[in-house]
PyMOL commands that place a pseudoatom at each C-alpha (Angstrom):
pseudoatom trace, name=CA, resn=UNK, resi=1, chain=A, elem=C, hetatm=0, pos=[83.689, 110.440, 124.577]
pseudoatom trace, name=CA, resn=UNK, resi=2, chain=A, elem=C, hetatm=0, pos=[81.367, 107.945, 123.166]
pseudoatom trace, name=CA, resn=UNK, resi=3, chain=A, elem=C, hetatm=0, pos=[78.515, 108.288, 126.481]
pseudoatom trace, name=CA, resn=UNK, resi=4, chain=A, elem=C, hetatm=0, pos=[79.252, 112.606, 125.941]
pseudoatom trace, name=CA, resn=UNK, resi=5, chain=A, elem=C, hetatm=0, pos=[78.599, 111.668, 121.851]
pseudoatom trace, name=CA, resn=UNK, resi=6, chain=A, elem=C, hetatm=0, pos=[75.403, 110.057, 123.174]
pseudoatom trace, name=CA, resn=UNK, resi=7, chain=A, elem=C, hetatm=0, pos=[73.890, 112.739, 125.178]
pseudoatom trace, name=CA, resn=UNK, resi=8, chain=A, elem=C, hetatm=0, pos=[74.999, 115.699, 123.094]
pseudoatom trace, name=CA, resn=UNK, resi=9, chain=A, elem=C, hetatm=0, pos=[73.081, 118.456, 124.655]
pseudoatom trace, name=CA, resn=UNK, resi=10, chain=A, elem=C, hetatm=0, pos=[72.824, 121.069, 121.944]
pseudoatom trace, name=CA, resn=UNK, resi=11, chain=A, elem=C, hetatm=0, pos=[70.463, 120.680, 120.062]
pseudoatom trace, name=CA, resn=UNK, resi=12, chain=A, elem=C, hetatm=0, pos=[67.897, 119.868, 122.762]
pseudoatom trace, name=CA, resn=UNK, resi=13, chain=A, elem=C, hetatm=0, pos=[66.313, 122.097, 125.714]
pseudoatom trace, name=CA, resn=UNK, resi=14, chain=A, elem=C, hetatm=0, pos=[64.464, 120.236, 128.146]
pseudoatom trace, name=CA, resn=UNK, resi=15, chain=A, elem=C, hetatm=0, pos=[63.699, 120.031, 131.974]
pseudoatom trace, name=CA, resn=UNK, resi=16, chain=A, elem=C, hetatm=0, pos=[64.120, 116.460, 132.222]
pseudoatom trace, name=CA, resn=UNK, resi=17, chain=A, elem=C, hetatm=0, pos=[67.111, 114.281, 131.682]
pseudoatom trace, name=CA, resn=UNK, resi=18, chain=A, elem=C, hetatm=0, pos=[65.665, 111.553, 130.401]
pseudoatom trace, name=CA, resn=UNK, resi=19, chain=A, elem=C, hetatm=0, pos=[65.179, 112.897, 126.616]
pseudoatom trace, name=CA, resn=UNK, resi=20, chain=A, elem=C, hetatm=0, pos=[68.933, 112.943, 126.459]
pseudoatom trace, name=CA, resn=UNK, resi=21, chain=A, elem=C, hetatm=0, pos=[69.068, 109.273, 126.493]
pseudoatom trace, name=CA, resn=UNK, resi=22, chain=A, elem=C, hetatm=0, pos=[67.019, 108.502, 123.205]
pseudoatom trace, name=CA, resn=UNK, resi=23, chain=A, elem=C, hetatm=0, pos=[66.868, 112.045, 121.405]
pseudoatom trace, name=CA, resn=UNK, resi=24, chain=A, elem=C, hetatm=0, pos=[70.855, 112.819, 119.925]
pseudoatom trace, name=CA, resn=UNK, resi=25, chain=A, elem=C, hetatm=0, pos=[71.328, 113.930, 117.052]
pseudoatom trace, name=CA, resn=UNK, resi=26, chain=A, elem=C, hetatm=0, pos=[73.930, 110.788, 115.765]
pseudoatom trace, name=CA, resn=UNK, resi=27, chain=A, elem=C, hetatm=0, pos=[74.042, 110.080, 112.581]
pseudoatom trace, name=CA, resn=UNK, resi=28, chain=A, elem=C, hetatm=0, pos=[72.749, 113.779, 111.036]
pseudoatom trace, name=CA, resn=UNK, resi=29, chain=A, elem=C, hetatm=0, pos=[75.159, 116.112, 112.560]
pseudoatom trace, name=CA, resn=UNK, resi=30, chain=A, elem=C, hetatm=0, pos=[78.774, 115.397, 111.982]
pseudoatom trace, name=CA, resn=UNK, resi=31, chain=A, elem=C, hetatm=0, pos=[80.005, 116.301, 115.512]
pseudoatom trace, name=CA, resn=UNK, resi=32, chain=A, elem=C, hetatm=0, pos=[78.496, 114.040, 118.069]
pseudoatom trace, name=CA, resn=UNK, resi=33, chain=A, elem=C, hetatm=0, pos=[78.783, 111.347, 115.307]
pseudoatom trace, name=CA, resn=UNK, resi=34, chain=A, elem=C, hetatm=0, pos=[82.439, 111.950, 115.314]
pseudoatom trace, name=CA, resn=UNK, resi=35, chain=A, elem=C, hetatm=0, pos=[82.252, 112.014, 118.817]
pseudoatom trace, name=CA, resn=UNK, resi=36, chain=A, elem=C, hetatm=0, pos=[80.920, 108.739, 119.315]
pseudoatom trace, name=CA, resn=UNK, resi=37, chain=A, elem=C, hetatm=0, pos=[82.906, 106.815, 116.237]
pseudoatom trace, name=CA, resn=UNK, resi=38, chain=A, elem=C, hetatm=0, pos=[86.127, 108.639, 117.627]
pseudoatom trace, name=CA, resn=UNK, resi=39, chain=A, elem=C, hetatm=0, pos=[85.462, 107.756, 121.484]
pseudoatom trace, name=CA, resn=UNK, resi=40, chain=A, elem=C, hetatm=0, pos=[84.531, 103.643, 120.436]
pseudoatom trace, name=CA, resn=UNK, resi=41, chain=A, elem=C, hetatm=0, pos=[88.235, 102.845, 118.971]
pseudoatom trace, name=CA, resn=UNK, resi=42, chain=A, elem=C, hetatm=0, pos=[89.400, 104.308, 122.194]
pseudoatom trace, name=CA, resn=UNK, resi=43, chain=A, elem=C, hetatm=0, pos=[87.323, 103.046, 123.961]
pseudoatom trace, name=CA, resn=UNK, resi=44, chain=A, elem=C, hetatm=0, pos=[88.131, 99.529, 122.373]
pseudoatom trace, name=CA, resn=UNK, resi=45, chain=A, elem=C, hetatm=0, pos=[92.038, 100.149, 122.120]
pseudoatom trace, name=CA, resn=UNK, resi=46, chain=A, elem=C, hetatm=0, pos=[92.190, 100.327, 118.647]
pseudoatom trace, name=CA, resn=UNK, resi=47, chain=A, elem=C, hetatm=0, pos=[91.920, 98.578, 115.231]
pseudoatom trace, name=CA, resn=UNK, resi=48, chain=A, elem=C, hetatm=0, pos=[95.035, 98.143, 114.493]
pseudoatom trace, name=CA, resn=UNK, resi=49, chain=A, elem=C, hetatm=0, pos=[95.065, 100.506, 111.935]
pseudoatom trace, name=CA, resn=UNK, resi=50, chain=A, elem=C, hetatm=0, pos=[97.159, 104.133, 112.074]
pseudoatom trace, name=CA, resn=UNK, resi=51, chain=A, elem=C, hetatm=0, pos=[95.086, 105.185, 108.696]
pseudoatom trace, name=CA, resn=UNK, resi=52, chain=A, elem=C, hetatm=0, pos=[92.052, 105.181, 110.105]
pseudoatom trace, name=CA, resn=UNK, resi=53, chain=A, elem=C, hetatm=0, pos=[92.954, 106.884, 113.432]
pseudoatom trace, name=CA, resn=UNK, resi=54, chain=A, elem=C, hetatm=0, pos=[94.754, 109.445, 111.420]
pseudoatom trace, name=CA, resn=UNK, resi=55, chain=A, elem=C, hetatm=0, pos=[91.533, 110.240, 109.046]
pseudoatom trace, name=CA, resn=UNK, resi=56, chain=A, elem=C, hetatm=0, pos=[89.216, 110.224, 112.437]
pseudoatom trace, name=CA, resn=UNK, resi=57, chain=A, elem=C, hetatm=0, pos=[91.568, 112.442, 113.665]
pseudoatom trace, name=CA, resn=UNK, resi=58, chain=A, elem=C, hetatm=0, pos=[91.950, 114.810, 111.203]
pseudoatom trace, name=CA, resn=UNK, resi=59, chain=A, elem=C, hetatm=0, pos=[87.989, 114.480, 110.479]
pseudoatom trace, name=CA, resn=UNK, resi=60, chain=A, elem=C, hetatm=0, pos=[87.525, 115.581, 114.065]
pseudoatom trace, name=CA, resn=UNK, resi=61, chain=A, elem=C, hetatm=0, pos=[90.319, 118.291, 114.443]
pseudoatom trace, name=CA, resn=UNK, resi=62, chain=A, elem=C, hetatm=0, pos=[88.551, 119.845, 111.267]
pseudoatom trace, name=CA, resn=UNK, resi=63, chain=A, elem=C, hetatm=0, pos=[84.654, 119.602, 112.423]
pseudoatom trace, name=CA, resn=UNK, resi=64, chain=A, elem=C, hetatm=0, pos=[85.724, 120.474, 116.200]
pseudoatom trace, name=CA, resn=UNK, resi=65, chain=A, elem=C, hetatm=0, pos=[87.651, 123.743, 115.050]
pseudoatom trace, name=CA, resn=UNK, resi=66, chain=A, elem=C, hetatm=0, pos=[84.956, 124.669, 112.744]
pseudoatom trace, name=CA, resn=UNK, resi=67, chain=A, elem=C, hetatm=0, pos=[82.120, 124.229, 115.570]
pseudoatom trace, name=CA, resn=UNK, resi=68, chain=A, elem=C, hetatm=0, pos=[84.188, 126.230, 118.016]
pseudoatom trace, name=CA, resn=UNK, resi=69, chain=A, elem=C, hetatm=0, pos=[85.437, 128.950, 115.647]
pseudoatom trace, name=CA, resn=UNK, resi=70, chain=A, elem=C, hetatm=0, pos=[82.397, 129.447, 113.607]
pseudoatom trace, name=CA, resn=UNK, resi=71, chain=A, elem=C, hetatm=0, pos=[79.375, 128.426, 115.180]
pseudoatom trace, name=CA, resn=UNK, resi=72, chain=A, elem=C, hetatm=0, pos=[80.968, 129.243, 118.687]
pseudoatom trace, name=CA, resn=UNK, resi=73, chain=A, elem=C, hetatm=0, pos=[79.585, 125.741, 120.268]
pseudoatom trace, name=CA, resn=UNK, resi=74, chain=A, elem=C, hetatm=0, pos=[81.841, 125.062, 122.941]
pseudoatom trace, name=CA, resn=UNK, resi=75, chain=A, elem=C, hetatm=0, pos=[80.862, 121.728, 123.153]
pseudoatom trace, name=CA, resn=UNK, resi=76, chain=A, elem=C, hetatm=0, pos=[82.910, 120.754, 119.964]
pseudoatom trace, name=CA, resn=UNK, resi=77, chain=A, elem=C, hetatm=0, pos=[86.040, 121.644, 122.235]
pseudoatom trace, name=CA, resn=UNK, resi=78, chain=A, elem=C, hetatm=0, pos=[84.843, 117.391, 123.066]
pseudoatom trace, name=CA, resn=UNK, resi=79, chain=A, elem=C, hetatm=0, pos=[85.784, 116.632, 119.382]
pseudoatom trace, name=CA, resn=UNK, resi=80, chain=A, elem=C, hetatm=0, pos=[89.051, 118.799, 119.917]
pseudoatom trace, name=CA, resn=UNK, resi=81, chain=A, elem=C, hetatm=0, pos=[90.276, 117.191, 123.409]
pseudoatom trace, name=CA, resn=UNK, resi=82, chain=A, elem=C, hetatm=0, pos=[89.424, 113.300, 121.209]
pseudoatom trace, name=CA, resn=UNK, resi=83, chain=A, elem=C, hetatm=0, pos=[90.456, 114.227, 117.708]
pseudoatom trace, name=CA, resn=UNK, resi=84, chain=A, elem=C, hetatm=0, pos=[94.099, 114.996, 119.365]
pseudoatom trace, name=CA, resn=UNK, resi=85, chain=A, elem=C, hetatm=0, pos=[93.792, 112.157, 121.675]
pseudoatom trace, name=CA, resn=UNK, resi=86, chain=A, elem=C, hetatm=0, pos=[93.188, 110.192, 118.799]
pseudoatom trace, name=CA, resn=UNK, resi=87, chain=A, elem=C, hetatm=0, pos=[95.941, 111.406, 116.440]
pseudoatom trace, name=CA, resn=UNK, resi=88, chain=A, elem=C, hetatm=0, pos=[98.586, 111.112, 119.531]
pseudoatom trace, name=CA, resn=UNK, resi=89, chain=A, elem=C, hetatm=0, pos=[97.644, 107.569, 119.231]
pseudoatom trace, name=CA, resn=UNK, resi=90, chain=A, elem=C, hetatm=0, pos=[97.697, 107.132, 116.112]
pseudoatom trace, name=CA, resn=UNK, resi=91, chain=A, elem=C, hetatm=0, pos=[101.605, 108.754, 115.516]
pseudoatom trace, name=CA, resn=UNK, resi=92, chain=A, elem=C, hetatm=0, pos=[103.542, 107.652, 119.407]
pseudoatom trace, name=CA, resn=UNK, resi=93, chain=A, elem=C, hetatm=0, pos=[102.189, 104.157, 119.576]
pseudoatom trace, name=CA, resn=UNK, resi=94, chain=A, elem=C, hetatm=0, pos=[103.338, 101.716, 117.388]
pseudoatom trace, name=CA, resn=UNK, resi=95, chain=A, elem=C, hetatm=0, pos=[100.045, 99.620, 117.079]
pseudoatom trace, name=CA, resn=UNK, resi=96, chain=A, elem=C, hetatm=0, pos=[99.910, 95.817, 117.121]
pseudoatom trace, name=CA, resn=UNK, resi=97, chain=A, elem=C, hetatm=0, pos=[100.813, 94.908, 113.733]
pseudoatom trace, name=CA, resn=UNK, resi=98, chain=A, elem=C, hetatm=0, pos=[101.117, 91.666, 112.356]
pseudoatom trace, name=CA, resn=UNK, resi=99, chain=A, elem=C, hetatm=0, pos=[104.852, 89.994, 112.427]
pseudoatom trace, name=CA, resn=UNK, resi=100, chain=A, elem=C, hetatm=0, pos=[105.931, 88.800, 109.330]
pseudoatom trace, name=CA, resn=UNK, resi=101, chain=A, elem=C, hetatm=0, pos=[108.059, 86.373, 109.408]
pseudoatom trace, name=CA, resn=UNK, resi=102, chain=A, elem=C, hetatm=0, pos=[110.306, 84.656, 106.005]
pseudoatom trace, name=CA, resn=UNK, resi=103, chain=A, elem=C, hetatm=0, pos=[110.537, 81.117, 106.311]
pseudoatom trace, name=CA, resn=UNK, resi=104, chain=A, elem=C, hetatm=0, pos=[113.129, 79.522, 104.575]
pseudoatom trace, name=CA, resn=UNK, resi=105, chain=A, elem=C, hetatm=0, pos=[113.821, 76.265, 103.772]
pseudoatom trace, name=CA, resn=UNK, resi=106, chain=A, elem=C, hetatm=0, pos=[117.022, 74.757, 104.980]
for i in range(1, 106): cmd.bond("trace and resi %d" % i, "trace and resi %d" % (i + 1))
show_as sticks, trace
zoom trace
């Protein structure tokens, strides 16, 4: 996800390869920026935090639907496949949360 996020080859037509490396669009167009900030938690294993894999979910699952449905870029179907990888995450895993334990004095 985050190396696909990197390279997104819409917006850009060349004969070379090499432009793909340096010239994505990240940061101004919502999908390969979700693409890349969805793809690093996973990449990472998470951060510990089901709120914030539910709102990159949902965030991606909106833009991905509306790039495939609307603007018929089949390339968002990327955003799709990690938004839901993302969610499932998010809601089967329990994800490492901090034990809290009462001490009591005896």
């Amino acid at each position: 996800m985050f190396a696909f996020g990197w390279i997104y080859p819409h917006f850009l037509e060349t004969s070379s390869y090499l432009p793909y490396l340096y010239a994505a669009p990240i940061g101004t167009i919502p999908c390969p920026t979700l693409i890349i900030v969805i793809g690093t938690p996973l990449i990472m294993d998470g951060l510990g935090s089901r709120t914030w894999y539910a709102i990159l979910g949902l965030s991606g699952l909106l833009y991905g639907i509306m790039g495939v449905a609307y603007l018929y870029l089949l390339l968002d179907w990327v955003l799709i496949i990690g938004a839901s990888m993302i969610l499932i995450k998010a809601f089967a895993k329990k994800l490492n949360q901090p034990k809290i334990e009462i001490v009591t004095g005896a």
